[in-house]
Wavefront OBJ file of the C-alpha trace (Angstrom):
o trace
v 8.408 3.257 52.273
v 9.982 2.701 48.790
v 10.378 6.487 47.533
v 11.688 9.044 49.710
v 11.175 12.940 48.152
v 13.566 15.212 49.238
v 13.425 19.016 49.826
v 14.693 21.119 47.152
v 18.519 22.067 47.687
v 18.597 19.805 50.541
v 22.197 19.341 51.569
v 24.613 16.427 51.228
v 25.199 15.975 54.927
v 21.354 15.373 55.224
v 21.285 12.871 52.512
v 24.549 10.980 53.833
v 22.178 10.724 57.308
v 19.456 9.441 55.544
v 21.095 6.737 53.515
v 22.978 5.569 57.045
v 19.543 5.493 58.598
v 18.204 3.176 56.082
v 21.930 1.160 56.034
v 20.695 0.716 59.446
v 17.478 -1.000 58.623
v 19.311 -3.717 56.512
v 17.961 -1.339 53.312
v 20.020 -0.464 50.582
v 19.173 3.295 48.448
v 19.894 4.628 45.029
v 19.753 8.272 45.199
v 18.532 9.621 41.798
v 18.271 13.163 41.003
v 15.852 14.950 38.980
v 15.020 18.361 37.084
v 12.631 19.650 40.185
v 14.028 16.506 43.198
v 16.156 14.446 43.621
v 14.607 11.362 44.970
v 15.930 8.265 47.413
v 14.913 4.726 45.835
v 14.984 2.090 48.862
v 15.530 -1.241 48.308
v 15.046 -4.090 49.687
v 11.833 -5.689 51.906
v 9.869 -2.580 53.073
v 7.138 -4.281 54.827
v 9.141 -4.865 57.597
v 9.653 -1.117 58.322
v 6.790 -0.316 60.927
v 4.467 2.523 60.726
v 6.626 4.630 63.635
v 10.224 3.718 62.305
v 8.994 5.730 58.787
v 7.676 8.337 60.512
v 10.561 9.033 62.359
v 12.615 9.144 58.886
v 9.999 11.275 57.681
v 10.958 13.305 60.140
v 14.616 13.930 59.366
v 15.783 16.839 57.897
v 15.538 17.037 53.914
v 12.585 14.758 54.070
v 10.064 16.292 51.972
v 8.105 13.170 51.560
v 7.704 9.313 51.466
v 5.781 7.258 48.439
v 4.658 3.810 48.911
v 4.858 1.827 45.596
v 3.108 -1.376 45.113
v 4.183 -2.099 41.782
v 7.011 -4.782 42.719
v 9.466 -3.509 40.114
v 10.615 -0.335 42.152
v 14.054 1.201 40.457
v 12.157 0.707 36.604
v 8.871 2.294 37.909
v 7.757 5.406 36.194
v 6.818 6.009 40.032
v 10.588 6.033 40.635
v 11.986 8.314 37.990
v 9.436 10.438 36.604
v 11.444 11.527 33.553
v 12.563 9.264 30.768
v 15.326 7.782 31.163
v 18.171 8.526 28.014
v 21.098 6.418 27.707
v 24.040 7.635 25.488
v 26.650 5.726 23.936
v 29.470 7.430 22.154
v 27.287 10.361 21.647
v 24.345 8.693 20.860
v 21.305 9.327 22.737
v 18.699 6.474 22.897
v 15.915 7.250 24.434
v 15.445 11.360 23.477
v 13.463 12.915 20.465
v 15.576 10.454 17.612
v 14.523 7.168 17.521
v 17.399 5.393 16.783
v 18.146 2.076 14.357
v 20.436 -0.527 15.186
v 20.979 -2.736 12.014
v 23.547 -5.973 10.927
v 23.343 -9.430 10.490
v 21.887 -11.500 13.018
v 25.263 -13.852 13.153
v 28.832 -12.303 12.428
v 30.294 -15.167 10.088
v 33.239 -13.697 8.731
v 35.054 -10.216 8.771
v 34.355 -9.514 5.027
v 30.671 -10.113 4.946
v 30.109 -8.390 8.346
v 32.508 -4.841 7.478
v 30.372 -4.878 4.008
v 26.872 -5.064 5.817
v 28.590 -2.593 8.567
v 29.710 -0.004 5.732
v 26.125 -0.370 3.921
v 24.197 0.026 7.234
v 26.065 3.237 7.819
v 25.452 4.891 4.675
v 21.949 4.196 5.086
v 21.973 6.007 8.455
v 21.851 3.282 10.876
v 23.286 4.575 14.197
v 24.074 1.043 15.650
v 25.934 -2.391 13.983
v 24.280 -5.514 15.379
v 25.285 -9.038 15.399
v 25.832 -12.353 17.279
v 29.474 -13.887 18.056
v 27.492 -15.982 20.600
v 23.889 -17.413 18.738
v 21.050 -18.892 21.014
v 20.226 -21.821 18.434
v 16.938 -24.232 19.142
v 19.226 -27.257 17.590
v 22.041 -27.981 18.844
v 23.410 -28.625 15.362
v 22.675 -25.090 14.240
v 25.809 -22.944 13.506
v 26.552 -21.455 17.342
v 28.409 -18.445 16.593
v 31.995 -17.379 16.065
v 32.536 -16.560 19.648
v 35.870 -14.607 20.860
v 36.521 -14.475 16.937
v 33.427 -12.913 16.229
v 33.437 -10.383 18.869
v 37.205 -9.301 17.068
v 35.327 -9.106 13.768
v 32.874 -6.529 15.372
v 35.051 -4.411 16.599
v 37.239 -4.051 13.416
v 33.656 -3.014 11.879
v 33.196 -0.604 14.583
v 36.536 1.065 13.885
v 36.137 0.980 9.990
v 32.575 2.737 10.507
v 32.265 4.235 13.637
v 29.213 2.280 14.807
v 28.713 1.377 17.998
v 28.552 -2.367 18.496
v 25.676 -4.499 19.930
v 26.018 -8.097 20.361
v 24.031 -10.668 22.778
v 25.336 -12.377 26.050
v 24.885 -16.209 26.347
v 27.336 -17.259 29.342
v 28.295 -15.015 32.195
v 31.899 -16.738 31.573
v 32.295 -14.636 28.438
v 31.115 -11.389 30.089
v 35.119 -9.660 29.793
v 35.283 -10.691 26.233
v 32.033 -8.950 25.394
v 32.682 -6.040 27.922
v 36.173 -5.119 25.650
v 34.684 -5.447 22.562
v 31.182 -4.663 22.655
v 28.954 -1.175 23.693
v 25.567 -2.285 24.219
v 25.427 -6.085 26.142
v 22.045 -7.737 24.619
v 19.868 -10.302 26.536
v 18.519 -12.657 24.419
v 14.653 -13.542 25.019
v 15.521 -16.907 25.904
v 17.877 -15.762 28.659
v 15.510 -12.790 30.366
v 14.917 -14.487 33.185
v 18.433 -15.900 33.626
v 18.888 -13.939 36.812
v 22.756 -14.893 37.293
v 23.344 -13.738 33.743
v 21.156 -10.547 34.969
v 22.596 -9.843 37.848
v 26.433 -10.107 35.834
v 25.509 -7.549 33.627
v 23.943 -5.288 36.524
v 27.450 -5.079 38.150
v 29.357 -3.493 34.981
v 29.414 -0.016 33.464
v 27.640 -1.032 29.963
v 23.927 -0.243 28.758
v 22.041 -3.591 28.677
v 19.157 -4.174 25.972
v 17.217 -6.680 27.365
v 14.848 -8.680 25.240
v 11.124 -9.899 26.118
v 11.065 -13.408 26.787
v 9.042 -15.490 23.924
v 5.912 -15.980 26.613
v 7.103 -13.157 29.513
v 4.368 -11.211 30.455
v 5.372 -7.170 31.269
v 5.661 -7.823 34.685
v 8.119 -10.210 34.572
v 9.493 -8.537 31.519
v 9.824 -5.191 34.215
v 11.194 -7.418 37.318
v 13.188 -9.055 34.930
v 14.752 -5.293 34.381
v 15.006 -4.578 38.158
v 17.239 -7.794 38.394
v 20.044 -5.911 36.398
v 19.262 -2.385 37.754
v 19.567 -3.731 41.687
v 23.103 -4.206 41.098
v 23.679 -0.350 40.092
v 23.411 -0.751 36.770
v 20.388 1.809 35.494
v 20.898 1.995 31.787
v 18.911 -0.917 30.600
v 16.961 -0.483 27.390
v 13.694 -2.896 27.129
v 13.381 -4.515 23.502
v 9.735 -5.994 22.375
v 10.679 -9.137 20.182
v 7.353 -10.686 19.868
v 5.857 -13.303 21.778
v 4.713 -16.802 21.286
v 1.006 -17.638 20.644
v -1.108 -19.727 19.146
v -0.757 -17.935 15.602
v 1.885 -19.320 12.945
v 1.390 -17.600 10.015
v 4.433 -15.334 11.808
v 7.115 -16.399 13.516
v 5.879 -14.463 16.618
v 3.234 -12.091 17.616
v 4.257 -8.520 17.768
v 3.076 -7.080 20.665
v 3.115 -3.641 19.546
v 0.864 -2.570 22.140
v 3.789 -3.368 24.769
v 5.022 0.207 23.631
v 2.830 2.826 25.173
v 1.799 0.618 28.029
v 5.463 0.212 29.242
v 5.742 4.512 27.993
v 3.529 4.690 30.971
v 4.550 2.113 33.205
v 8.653 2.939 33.032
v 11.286 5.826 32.374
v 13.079 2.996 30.545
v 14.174 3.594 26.707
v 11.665 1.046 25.198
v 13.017 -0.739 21.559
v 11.237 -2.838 18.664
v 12.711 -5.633 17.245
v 10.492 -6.263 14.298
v 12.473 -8.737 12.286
v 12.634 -11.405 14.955
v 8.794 -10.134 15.761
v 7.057 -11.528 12.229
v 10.288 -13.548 10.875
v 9.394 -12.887 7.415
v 10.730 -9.966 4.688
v 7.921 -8.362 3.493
v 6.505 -7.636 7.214
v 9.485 -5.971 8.563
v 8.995 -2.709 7.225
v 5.614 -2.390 8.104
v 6.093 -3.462 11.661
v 8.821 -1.109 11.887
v 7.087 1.821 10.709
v 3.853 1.222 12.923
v 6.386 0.231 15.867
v 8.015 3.870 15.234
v 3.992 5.308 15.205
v 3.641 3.482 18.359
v 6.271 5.192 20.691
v 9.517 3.050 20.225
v 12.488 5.318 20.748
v 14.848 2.557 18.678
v 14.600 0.093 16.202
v 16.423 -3.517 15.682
v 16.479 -4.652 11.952
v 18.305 -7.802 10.892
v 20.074 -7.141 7.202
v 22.112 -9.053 5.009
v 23.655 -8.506 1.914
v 22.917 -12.169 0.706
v 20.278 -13.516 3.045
v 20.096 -16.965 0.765
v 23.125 -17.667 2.140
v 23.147 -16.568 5.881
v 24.224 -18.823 8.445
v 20.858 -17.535 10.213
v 17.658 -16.030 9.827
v 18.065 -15.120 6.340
v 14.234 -15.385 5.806
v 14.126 -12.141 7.801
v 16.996 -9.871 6.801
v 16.412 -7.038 4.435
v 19.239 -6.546 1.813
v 20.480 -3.259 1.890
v 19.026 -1.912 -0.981
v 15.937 -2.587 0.736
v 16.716 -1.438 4.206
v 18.201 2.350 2.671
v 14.660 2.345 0.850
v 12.872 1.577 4.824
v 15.227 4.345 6.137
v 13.766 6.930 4.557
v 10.346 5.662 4.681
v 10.615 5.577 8.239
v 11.406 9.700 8.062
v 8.037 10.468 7.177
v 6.548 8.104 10.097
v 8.824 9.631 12.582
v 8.057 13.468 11.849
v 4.326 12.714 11.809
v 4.778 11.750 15.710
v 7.209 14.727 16.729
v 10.423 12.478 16.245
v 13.272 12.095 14.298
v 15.216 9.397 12.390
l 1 2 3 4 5 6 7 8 9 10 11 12 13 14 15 16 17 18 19 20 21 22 23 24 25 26 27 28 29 30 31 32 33 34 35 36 37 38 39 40 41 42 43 44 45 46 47 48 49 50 51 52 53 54 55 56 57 58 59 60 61 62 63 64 65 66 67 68 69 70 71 72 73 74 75 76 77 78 79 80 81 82 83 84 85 86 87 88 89 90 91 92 93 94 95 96 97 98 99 100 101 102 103 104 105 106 107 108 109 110 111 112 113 114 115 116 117 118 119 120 121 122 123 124 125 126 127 128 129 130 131 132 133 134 135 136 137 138 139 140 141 142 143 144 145 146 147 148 149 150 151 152 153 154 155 156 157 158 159 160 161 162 163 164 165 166 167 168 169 170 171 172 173 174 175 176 177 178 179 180 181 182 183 184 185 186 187 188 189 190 191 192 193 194 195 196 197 198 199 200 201 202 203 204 205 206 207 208 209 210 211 212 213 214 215 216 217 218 219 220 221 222 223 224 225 226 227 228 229 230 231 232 233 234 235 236 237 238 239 240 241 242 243 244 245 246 247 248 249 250 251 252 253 254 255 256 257 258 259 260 261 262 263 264 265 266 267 268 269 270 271 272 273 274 275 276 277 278 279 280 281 282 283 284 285 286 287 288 289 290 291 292 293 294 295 296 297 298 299 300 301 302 303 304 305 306 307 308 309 310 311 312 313 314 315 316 317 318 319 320 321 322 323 324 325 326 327 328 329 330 331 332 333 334 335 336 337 338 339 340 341
């Protein structure tokens, strides 16, 4: 007893009686409603409901019907939520017929460099800024990010261009700073199944792009989803980053064929994240046009207006000559799929 269907036009009363009968049960239910039904997710261990106690809620009045799912990820199941799920920020719809391109630095490192990259982004017709204030480093010794600073810096950018900002979550201890400054909170891969950071950004009111883990398999990828989605938070965005395997002539394997699977596995807004996915120049704008050819309803491009001297991955940031040039390659891609850039 995971999905409960309810009648069409079934009344408010009836739902309030079904929710209390589940409350009863030591279940919890997100009520989600639909074009054609609206639909009663129930949460929480199912197998302990016996055969007679769901036909008696089957019984109650609205109750069209009750699904079974055995995927384990319940509230991210395409089961769940039939329709694809769009999240909009500021006016910006990811997830619907334009795919979307979130571009900056991958580090903030000062407020010139970052409002220059911001303003040349923009002109290009990137929707989103990116950058880090807070950067995941494998050494220790590795610049760290601006932090608190940083996050300022982006949202002077934001205001100068109008783009939305998106910026990665290390520490559940900085979760106000990026909740006041940021739009979009990004998981890192190395933190997806950091289930206290998870469940932090499940309990507040801002969309969550959550990266693949550098070895997660989709399942986990999914549950790791339905961490931040049992807290109440349902706009979570799934980013493909590339995984780790044996090959090294890239810095990771781009599992492009994550794309359609989770299309039919989830309503979630699925992203591509193609810099981080090869690490190197020349592949990036290839990856991103086969990623946009593959279903992706967004895009994640590093850029830099002097990656030689980037505090990180400068090896993978297009300047912005170069990234205005992908931009409108990426036009042609789109319209041959029915989308739009």
């Amino acid at each position: 007893m995971d999905i409960i269907v309810l009648q069409p036009e079934t009344s408010e009363e009836d739902i309030r009686h079904i929710l209390k009968k589940l409350e009863s049960k030591g279940l919890k239910a997100n009520v989600s409603q639909g074009t054609e039904r609206t639909i009663i997710g129930v949460i929480g261990d199912t197998s302990k409901v016996t055969e007679d106690e769901e036909d008696a809620i089957r019984a109650m009045a609205g109750v069209e019907n009750i699904v079974r799912i055995l995927k384990p990820y319940k509230l991210a199941s395409r089961d769940f939520k039939k329709e694809n799920t769009e999240i909009t920020v500021k006016g910006i719809v990811i997830g619907g017929k334009k795919i979307q391109v979130i571009a900056g630095p991958c580090a903030v490192e000062n407020r010139t460099i970052l409002t220059g990259i911001a303003e040349k982004v923009k002109e290009s017709g990137a929707a989103f800024l990116r950058g880090g204030a807070y950067k995941p480093r494998t050494s220790p010794y590795s610049f760290q990010g601006l932090g608190l600073e940083g996050l300022k810096y982006l949202a002077e950018a934001s205001e100068k261009t109008g783009l939305p900002v998106v910026t990665e979550i290390m520490d559940p201890r900085d979760i106000d700073g990026i909740v006041e400054y940021a739009d979009i909170i990004q998981i890192g891969a190395r933190n997806m199944q950091n289930f206290r950071l998870l469940l932090e950004v499940g309990s507040v009111n801002k969309p969550v792009l959550l990266k693949r883990g550098l070895s997660a398999t989709i399942k986990e990828w999914l549950m790791s989803a339905e961490y931040i989605m049992s807290r109440g938070n349902h706009n979570v965005m799934l980013c493909e980053r590339g995984i780790r395997t044996f090959e090294t002539a890239t810095r990771n394997t781009l599992d492009l064929s994550a794309v359609p699977l989770l299309k039919q596995l989830t309503h979630l807004p699925v992203v591509v994240d193609p810099s981080h996915g090869v690490g190197k120049r020349d592949l990036v704008a290839p990856m991103a046009k086969a990623a946009v050819a593959a279903g992706a309803d967004a895009l994640i491009i590093e850029v830099h207006t002097n990656p030689e001297e980037a505090f990180s991955d400068g090896e993978q940031s297009l300047r912005p000559d170069y990234f205005a040039k992908l931009m409108q390659e990426l036009k042609a891609v789109a319209q041959a799929v029915g989308r739009e850039i």
